[in-house]
Kinemage of the C-alpha trace (Angstrom):
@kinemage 1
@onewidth
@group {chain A} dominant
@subgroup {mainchain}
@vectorlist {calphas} color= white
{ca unk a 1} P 0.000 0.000 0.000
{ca unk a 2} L 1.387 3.317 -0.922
{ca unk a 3} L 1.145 6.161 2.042
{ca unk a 4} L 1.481 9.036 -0.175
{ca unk a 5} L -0.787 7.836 -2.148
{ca unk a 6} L -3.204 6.960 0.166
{ca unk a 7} L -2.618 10.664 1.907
{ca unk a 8} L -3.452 12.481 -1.423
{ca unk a 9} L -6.745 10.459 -1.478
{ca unk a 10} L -7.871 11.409 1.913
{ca unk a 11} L -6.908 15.588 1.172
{ca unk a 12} L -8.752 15.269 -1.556
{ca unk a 13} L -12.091 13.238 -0.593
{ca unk a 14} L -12.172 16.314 2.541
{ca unk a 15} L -11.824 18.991 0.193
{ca unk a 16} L -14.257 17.697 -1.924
{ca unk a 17} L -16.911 17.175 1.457
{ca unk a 18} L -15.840 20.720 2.695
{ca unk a 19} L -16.678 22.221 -0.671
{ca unk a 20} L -19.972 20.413 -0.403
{ca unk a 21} L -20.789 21.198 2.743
{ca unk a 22} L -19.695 25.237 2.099
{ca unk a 23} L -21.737 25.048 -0.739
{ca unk a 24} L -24.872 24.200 1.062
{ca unk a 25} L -24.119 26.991 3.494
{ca unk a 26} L -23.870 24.202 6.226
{ca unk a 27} L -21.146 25.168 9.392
{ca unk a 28} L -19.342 22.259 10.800
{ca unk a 29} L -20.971 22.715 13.821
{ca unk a 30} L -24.926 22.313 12.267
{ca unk a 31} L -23.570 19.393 10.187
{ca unk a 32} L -22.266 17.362 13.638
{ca unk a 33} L -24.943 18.755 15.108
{ca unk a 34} L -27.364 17.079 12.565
{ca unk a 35} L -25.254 13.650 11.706
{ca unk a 36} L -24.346 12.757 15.666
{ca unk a 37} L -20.777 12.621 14.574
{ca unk a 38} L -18.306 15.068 16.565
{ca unk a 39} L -17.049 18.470 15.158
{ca unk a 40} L -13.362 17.859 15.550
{ca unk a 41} L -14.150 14.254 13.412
{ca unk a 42} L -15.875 16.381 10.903
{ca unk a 43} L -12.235 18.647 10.987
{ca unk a 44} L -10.341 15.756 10.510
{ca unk a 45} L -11.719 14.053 7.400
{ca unk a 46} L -12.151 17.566 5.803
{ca unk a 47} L -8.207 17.565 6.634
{ca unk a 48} L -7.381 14.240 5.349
{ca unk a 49} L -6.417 13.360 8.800
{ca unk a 50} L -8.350 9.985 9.124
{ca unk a 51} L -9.809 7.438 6.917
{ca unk a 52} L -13.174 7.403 7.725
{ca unk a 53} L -15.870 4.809 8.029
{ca unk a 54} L -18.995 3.708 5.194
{ca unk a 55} L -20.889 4.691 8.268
{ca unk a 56} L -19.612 7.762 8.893
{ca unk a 57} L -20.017 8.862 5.265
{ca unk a 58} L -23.479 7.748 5.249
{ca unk a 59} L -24.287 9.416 7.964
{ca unk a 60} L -22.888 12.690 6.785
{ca unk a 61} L -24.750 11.906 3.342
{ca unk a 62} L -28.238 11.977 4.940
{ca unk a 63} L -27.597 14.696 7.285
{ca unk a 64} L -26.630 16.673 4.385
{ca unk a 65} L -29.810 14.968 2.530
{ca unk a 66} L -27.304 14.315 -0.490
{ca unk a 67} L -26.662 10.851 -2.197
{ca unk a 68} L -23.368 9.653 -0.659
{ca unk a 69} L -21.780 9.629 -4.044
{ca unk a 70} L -21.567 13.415 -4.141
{ca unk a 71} L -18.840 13.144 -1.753
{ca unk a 72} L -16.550 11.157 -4.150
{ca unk a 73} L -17.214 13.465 -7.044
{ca unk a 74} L -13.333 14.908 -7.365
{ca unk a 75} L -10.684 13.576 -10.053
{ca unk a 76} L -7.705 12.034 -8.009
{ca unk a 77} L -4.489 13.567 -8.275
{ca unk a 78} L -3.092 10.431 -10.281
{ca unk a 79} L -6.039 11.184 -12.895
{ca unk a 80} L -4.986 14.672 -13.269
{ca unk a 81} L -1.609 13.552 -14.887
């Protein structure tokens, strides 16, 4: 398994939910506050600090009453070469 790979996948999967989120005019705070799920967890996956769950993402996805898919919707840096 490459790290640095993996790494670049995670920054980019959180940018792509924070842009989502920011474009529904959603806080952090209102989206944990919605989905159950902790604000500094929230800050993490936007950071690419953690790999999160199916779960987790699912949960986000309803609270944000999009189709989970809309979360993945970002080419990969290895696709951009």
């Amino acid at each position: 398994m490459n790290k640095t790979r993996d790494e670049i996948r995670l920054k980019e999967f959180g940018e792509n939910f924070r842009n989502v989120r920011r474009s529904m005019k959603m806080t952090q705070k209102a989206l944990s506050l919605e989905a159950d799920i902790e604000i500094s967890q929230i800050s993490r996956i936007e950071n690419g600090k953690v790999n999160t769950t199916v779960t987790t993402i699912l949960q986000i996805a309803e609270a944000m009453n999009i189709h989970p898919s809309k979360l993945f919707e970002f080419r990969s840096a290895k696709a951009k070469k």
